[in-house]
N, C-alpha and C positions, 0 to 999 in steps of 0.2 A: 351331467349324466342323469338320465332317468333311472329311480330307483324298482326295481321288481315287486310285484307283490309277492306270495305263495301261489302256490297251486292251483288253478281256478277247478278244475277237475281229480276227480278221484280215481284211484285205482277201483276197477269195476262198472266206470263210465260205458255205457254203449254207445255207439255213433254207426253211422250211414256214410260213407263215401258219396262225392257228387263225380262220381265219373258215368262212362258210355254205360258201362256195368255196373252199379254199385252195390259195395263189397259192404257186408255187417261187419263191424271191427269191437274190438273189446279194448280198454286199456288194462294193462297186464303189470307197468310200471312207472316211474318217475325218474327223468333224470335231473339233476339238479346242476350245475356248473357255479363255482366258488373261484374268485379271482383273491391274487397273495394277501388281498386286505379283508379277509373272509365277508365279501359283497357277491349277495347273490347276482350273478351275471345272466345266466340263461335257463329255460326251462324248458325241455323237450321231453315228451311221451314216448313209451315203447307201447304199441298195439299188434294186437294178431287179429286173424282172420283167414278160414279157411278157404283154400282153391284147390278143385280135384282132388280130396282128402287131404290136403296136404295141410298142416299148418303154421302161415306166412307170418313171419314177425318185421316189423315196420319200426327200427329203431331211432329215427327223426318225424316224429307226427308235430306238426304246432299248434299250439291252442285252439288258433283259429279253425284250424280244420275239423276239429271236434266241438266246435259253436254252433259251426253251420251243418253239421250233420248228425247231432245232440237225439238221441230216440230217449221219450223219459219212457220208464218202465213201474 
């Protein structure tokens, strides 16, 4: 079993969506997942981003998807 690193990304990361529309997203949070042998298992991000005033919260973002759409500021 491969082991996890940490967090490649921060809360407060920007990132670009690659879709037909791309959407500016924000990282907002960190999920973390811990199996019974306190091994980190998983790592998934919550991101928002507004549409028609409204604002969309994205509670499975994966790393990868905030690599390839990484805006530095």
């Amino acid at each position: 079993m491969t082991q996890l690193k940490e967090s490649r990304f921060s809360i407060g990361a920007r990132f670009t969506t690659k879709h037909k529309v791309p959407m500016h997203c924000v990282v907002t949070d960190i999920l973390k997942t811990y199996n019974s042998r306190n091994e980190l298992v998983s790592i998934r991000y919550v991101a928002t981003h507004q549409f028609l005033g409204q604002t969309v919260t994205d509670y499975d973002v994966v790393e990868t998807t905030i690599a390839r759409g990484l805006v530095e500021y």
